[in-house]
Structures are given as C-alpha cells and as structure tokens.
ROVEXFI-301727 format. One record per atom (N, C-alpha, C): x, y, z. Coordinates in steps of 0.2 Angstrom, whole numbers, padded with zeros to 4 digits, always signed. Atoms other than C-alpha are relative to their C-alpha. Layout:
XYZ
...
END
This chain:
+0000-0003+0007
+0061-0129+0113
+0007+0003-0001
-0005-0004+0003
+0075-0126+0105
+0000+0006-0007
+0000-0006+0004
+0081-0111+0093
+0008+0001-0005
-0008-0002-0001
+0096-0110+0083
+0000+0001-0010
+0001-0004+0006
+0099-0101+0062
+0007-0005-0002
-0004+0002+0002
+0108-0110+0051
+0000+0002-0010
-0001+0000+0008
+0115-0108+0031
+0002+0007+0002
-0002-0009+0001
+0122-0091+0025
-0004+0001-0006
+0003-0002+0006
+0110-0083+0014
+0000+0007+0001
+0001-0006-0001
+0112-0065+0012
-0004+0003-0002
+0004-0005-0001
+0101-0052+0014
-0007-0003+0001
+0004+0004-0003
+0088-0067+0020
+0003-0004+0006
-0001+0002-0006
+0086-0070+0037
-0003-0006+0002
+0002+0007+0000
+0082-0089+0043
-0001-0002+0006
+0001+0002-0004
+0077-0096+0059
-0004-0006+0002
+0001+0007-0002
+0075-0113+0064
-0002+0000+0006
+0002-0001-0009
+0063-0116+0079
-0003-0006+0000
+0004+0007+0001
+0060-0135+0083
-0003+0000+0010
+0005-0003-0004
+0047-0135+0096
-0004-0008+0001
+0003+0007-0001
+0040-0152+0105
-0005-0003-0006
+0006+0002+0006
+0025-0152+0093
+0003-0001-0009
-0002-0003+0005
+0036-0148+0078
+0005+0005-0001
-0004-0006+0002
+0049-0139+0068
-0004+0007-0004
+0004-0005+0003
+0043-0122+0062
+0007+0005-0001
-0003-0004+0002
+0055-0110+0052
-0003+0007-0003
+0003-0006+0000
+0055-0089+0051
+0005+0002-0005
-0005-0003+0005
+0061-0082+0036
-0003+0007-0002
+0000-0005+0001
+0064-0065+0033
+0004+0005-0006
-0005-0003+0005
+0071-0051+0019
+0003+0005+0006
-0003-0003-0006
+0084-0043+0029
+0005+0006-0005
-0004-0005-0001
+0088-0029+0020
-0002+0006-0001
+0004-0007-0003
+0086-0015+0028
+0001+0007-0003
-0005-0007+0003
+0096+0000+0020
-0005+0002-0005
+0008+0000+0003
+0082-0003+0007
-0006+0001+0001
+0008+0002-0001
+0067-0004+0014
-0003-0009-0002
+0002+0009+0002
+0069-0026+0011
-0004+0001-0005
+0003+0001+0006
+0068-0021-0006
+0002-0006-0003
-0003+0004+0003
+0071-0035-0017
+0004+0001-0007
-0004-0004+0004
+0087-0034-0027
-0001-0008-0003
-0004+0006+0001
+0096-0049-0037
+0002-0005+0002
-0002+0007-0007
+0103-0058-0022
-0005+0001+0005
+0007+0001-0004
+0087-0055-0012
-0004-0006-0004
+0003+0006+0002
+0079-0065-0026
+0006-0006-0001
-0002+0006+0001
+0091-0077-0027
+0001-0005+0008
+0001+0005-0009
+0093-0082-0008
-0004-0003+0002
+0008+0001-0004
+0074-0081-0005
+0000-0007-0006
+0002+0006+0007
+0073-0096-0021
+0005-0003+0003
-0004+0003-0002
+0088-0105-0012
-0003-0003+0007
+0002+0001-0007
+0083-0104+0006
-0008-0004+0003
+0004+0005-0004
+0066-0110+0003
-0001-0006-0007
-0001+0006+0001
+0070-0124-0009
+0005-0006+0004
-0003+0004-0007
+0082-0130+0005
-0005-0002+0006
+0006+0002-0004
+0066-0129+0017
-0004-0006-0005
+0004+0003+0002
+0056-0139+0005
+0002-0007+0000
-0005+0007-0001
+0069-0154+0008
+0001-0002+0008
+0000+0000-0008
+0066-0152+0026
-0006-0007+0003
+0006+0005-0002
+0056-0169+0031
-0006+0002+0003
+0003-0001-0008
+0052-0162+0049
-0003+0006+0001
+0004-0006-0003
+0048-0146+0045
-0008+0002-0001
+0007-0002-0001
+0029-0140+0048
-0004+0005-0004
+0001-0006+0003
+0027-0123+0043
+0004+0004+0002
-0006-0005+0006
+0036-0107+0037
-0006+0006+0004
+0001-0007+0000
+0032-0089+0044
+0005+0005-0003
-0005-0005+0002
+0037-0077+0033
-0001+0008+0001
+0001-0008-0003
+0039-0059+0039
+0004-0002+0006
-0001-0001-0008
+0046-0053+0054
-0004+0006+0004
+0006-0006-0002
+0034-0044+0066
+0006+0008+0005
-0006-0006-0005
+0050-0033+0075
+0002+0003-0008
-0002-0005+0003
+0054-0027+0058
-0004+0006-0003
+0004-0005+0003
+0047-0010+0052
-0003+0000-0004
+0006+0002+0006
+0040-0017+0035
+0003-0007-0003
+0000+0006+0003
+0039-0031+0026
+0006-0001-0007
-0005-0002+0006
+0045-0027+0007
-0002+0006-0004
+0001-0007+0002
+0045-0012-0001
+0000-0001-0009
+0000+0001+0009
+0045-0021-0020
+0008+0000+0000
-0007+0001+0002
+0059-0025-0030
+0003+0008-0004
-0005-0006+0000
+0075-0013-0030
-0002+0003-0007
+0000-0006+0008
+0072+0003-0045
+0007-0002-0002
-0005+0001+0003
+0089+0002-0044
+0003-0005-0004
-0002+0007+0003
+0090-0017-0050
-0002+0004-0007
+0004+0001+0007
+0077-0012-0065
+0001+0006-0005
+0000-0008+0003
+0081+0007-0071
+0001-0001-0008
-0007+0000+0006
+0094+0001-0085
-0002-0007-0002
+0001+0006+0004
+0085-0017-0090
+0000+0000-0007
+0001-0002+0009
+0084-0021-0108
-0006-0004+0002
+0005+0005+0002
+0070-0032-0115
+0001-0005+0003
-0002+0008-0002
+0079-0049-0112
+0004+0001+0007
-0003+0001-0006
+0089-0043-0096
-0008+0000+0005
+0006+0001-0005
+0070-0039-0090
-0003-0005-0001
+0004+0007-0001
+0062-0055-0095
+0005-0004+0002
-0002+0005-0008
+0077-0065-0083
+0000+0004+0004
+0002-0002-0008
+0075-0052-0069
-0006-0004+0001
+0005+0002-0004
+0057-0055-0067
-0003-0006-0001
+0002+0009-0001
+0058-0075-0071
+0003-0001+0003
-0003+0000-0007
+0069-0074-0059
-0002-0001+0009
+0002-0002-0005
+0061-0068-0047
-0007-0005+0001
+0006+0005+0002
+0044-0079-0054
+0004-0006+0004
-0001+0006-0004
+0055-0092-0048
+0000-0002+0007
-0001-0001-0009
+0059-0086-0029
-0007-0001+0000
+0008+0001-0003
+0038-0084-0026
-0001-0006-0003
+0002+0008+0001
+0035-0101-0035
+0001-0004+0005
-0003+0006-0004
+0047-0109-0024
-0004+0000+0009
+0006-0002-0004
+0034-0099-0011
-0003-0005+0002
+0006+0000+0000
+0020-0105-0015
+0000-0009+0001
-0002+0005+0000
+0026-0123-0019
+0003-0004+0007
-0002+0005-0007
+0032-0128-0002
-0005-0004+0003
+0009+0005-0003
+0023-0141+0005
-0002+0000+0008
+0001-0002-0007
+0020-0133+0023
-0004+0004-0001
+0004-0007+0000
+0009-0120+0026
+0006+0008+0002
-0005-0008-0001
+0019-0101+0022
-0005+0004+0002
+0005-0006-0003
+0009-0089+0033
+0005+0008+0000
-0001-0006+0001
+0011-0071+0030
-0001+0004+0004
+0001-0005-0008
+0017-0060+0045
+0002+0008-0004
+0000-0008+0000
+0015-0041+0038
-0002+0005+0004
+0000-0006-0003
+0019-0026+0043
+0002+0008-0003
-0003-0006+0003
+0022-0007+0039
-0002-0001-0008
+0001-0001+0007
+0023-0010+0020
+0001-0005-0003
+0001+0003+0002
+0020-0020+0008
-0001+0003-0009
+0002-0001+0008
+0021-0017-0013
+0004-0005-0004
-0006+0001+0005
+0026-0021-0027
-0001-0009-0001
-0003+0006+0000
+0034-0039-0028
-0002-0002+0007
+0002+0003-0008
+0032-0039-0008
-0006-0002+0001
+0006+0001+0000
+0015-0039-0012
-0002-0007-0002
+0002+0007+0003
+0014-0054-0023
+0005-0005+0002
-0001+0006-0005
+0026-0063-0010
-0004-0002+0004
+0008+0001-0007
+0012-0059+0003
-0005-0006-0004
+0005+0004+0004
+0002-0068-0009
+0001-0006-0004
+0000+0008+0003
+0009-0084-0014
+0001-0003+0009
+0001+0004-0007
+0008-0087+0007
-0006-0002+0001
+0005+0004-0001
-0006-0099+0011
-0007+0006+0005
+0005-0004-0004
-0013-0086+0022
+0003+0006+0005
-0004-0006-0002
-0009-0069+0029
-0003+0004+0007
+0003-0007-0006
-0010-0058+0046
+0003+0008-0001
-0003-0005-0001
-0007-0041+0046
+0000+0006+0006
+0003-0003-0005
-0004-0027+0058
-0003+0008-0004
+0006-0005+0001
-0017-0011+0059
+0007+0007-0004
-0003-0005+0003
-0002+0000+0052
+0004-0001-0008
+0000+0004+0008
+0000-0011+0036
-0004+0005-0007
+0002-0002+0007
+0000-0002+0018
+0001-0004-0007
+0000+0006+0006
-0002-0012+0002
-0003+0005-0006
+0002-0003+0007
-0002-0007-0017
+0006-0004-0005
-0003+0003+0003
+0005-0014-0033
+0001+0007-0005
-0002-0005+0006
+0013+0004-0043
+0003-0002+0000
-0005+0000+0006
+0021-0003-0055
-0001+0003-0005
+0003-0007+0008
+0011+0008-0069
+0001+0006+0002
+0000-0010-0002
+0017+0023-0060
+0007+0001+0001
-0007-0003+0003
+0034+0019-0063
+0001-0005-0011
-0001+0001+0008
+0031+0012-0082
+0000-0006-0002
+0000+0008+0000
+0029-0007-0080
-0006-0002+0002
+0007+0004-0002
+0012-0019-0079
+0004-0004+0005
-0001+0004-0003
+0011-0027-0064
-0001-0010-0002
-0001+0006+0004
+0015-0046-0069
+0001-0007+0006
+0000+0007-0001
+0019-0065-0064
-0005+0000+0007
+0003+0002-0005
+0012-0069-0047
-0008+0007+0004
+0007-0007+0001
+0000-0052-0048
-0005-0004-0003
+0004+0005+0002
-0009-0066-0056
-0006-0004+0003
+0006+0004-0007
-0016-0073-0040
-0004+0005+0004
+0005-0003-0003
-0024-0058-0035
-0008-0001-0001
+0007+0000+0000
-0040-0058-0043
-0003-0006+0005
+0002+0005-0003
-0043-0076-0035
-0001-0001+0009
-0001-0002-0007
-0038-0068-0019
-0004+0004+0004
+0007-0007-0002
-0048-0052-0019
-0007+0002-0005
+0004+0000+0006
-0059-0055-0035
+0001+0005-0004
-0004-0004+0008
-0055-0046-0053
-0005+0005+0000
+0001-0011-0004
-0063-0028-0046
+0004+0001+0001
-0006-0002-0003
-0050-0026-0034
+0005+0000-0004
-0006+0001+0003
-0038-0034-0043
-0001+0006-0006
-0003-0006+0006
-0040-0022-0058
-0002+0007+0003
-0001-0008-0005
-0043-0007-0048
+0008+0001+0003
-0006+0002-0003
-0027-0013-0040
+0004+0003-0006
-0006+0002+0003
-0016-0016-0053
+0000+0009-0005
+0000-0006+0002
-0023+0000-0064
+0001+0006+0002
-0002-0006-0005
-0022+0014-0052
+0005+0000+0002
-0005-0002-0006
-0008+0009-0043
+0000+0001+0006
+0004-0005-0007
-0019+0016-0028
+0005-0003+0004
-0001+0004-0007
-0010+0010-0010
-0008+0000+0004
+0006+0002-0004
-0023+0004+0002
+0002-0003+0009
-0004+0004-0007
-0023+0001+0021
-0002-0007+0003
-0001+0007-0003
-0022-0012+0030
-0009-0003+0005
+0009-0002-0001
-0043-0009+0035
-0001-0006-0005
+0001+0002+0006
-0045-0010+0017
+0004-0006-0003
-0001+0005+0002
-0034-0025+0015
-0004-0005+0002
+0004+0005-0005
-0043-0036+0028
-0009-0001-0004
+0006+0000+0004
-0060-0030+0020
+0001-0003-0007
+0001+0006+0008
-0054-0037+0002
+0003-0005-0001
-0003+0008+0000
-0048-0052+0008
+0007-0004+0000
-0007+0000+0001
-0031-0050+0006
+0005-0003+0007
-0002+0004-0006
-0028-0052+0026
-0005-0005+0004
+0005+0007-0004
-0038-0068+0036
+0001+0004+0005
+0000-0003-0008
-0032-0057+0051
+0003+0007+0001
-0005-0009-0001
-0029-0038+0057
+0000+0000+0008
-0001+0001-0008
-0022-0035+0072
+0002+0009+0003
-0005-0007-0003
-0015-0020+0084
+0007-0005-0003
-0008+0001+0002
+0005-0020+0080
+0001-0005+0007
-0003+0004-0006
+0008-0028+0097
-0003-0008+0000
+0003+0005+0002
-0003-0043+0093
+0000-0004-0003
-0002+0002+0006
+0005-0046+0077
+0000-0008+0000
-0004+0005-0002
+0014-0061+0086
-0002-0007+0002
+0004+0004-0002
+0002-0069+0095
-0008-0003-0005
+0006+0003+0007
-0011-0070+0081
+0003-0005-0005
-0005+0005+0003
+0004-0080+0073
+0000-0004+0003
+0000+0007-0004
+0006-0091+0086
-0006-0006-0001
+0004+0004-0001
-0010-0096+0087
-0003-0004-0004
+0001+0004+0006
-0012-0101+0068
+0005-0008+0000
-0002+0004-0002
+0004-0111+0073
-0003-0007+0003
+0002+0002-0004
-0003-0120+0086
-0006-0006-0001
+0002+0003+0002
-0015-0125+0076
+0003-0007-0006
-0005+0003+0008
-0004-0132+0061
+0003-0005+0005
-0001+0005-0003
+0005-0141+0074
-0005-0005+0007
+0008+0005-0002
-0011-0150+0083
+0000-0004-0005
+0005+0006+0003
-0015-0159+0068
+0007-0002-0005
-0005+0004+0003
-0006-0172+0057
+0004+0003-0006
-0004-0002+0003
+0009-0168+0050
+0000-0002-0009
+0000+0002+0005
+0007-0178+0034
-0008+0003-0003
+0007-0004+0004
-0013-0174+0031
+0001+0008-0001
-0002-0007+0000
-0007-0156+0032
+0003+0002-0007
-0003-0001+0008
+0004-0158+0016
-0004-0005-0003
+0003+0002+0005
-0007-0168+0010
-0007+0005-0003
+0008-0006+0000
-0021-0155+0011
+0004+0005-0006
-0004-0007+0004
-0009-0142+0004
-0001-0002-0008
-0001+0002+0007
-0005-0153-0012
-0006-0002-0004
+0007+0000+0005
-0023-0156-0015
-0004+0006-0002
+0005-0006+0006
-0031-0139-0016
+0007+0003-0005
-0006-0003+0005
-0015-0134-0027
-0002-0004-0004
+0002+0002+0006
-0023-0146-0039
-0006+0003+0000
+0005-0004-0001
-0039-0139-0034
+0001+0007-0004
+0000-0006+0005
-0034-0123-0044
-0001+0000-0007
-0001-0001+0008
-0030-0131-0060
-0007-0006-0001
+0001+0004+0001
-0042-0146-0060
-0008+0004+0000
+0007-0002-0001
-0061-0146-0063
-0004-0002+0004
+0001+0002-0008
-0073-0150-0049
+0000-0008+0000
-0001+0007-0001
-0075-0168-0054
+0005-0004+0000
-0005+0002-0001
-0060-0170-0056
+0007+0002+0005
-0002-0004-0007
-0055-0161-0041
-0002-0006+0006
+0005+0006-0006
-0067-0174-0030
+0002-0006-0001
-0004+0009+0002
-0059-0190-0040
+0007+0002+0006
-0009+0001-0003
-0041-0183-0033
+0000+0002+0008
+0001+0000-0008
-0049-0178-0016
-0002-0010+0004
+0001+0008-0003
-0054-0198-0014
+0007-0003+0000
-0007+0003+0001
-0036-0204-0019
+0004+0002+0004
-0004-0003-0006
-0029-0193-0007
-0002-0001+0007
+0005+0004-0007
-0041-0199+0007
+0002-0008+0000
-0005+0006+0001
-0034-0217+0002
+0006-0002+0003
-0009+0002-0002
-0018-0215+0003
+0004+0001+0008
-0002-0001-0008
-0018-0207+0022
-0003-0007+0004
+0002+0007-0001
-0022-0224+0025
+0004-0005+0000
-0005+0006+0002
-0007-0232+0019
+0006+0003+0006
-0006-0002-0004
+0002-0223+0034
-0005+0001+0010
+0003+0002-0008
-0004-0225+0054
+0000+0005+0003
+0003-0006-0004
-0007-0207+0056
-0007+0001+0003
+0008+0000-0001
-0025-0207+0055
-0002-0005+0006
+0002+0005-0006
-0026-0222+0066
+0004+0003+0007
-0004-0003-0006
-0014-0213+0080
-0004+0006+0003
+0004-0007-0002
-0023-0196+0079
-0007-0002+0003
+0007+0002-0001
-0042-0203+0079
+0000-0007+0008
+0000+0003-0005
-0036-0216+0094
+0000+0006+0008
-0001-0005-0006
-0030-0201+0105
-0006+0004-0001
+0006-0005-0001
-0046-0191+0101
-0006-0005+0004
+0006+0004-0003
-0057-0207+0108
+0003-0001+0007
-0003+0001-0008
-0047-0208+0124
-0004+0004+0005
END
C-alpha cells in the first residue's frame, strides 16, 4: 500500500491512498483558524480538487472528513457573507452550489466521515455524500434563519434524506441536533464511539473495493437517474445498464472467481 498527497489546493487537504484492491482518496477542509469554515477559496478548491478526482480512471472511492480533526465544517464563513449584495450573494451561493454538485456528481462512492460539527453548508456537504458515518460526539443543524438567510441549494436533499418533517423542522428552527438524533433521522447509516470513527470507514471501504469497479459506477449513475426518472422508466434504464456490463468482462471475471 502505497500513500502519497498531491496537487496544491489551499485550505483542502488531499490524500491519495492506492491500495492492492484499489485507489481510494481522503479529502478534507483544512481550515482550521475557522472552524473548516467554508470561505471563497475553500469553495473554490473543494470544486477543483474533486472535479480533478472525477477524471481519475482508477479511483474507487472518496472519504470525505477527517476522523483526527476536531470537526467537520462549521458552515460557510459570516465573514465571507456579512457585506453581500443581491447579485454578489447569488455568485457566492452558486458558487458554492457548484463545489457540492461536483460532490455529489463524482462517479465513485463519497462517503461522509463526521465529527464534532457539522452546519450550515457543511451540512449539505455531508449530504451530497452517498452515505455518512458519524461519531457519538457529532452536532448537526442548518441556522441559517437565525442569522437572516433561508437555508438553500443542496438543503434541498434533505427532505429525501430524512423526510419533509425533519427537514422543515430542521430548516425552520434552526434547532442543532446530536448525533443520536442524527442517526435516528436518517441522516447518519452509522454512529460510532470517536475512536471507531475509522474503522467503521474501513469497513464500508472494504466493501466498495470487493466488488466491481465499473458495476459500482455504474450502480452510482443509475440511481442518480433514479431521482429524476419515473419508475418505469427508472426499470427501462435499469435493463440497459444491466446490458451494457456485458459489453466489458467484468461480470465474467468476478462471477468465474465466486464459482471457484
């Protein structure tokens, strides 16, 4: 197993880990002075760093969080938005719409390593990851109407995440909620002690590289039609997708090694 960080992307951290099974890369918001708030150059790196993975052949899957840093994100910088106008705030927060797209968009699995804290925008980064663990000391909340703004763009996937109760409880209160109460609304697939954060990550890995690297993006790119499609024609583009791993000698590889 090799380890080794490349590109300069400031105040995102990068880590390339290629690993007999597979590459698998950890990316992080690295700035810390803030609380890994997200400024201007946090969303521009984060929207750099993972359209540069997404051109990555070999890569598998994407952890994003770091389990050694104190929190996750604390939301985008006050500082950045204080003094917005109208149109300087509609390119901050399409801006930013475009960093979590580039999220959600990757054709790997982004799994979501939280800890400590999560709001805000960091929240709906947690939330354009395909699936999330967090640890037992995890807090989570979207006040942005308790500094004067609707929560907005990728706030959008909540309800579908934790059903439009939560989500408008959520988003109208502002309430924070722990990391119990995440797990219980659906928000986390996994709650751990802090010190387990890591290996309950592994283990999702582990799985992600066992099974075929191309049915895997392929699985991805079909339920992401699966959101917009309706079910019959959800099940048409599930059969054509089933075809096509066919036209590559994965499925004959994999299913020979399972008859051995």
């Amino acid at each position: 197993m090799t380890q080794h960080s490349y590109g300069n992307y400031e105040k995102i951290k990068l880590t390339i880990n290629d690993r007999p099974q597979g590459r698998v890369a950890f990316v992080s918001i690295d700035n810390k002075k803030k609380a890994n708030s997200v400024s201007p150059v946090v969303i521009k790196n984060l929207h750099q760093v993972f359209f540069d993975l997404s051109h990555d052949s070999q890569l598998r899957a994407v952890v994003l969080g770091d389990p050694k840093e104190k929190g996750f994100c604390a939301g985008a910088d006050i500082t950045a938005m204080e003094n917005l106008t109208p149109e300087s705030g509609r390119t901050f927060i399409s801006s930013l719409h475009d960093a979590i797209n580039q999220i959600r968009n990757l054709p790997v699995p982004v799994i979501g390593c939280l800890k400590g804290y999560s709001f805000g925008a960091g929240l709906e980064i947690a939330a354009a990851c395909d699936f999330r663990a967090g640890d037992s000391n995890l807090v989570i909340g979207m006040p942005e109407v308790k500094v004067g703004i609707p929560s907005v763009i990728e706030a959008a996937l909540l309800p579908m995440l934790i059903g439009w109760g939560k989500a408008r409880e959520m988003l109208l209160t502002g309430a924070n909620y722990t990391a119990e109460e995440a797990y219980q609304m659906g928000f986390l697939q996994k709650l751990t002690a802090p010190e387990d954060l890591n290996q309950e990550i592994e283990a999702w890995l582990d799985h992600i590289l066992e099974s075929g690297p191309l049915a895997v993006r392929s699985q991805k790119s079909l339920m992401a039609k699966w959101e917009k499609l309706s079910l019959d024609d959800a099940i048409t583009e599930g059969i054509s997708q089933f075809g096509k791993s066919y036209e590559t000698d994965e499925p004959k590889k994999m299913m020979a090694a399972r008859l051995k």
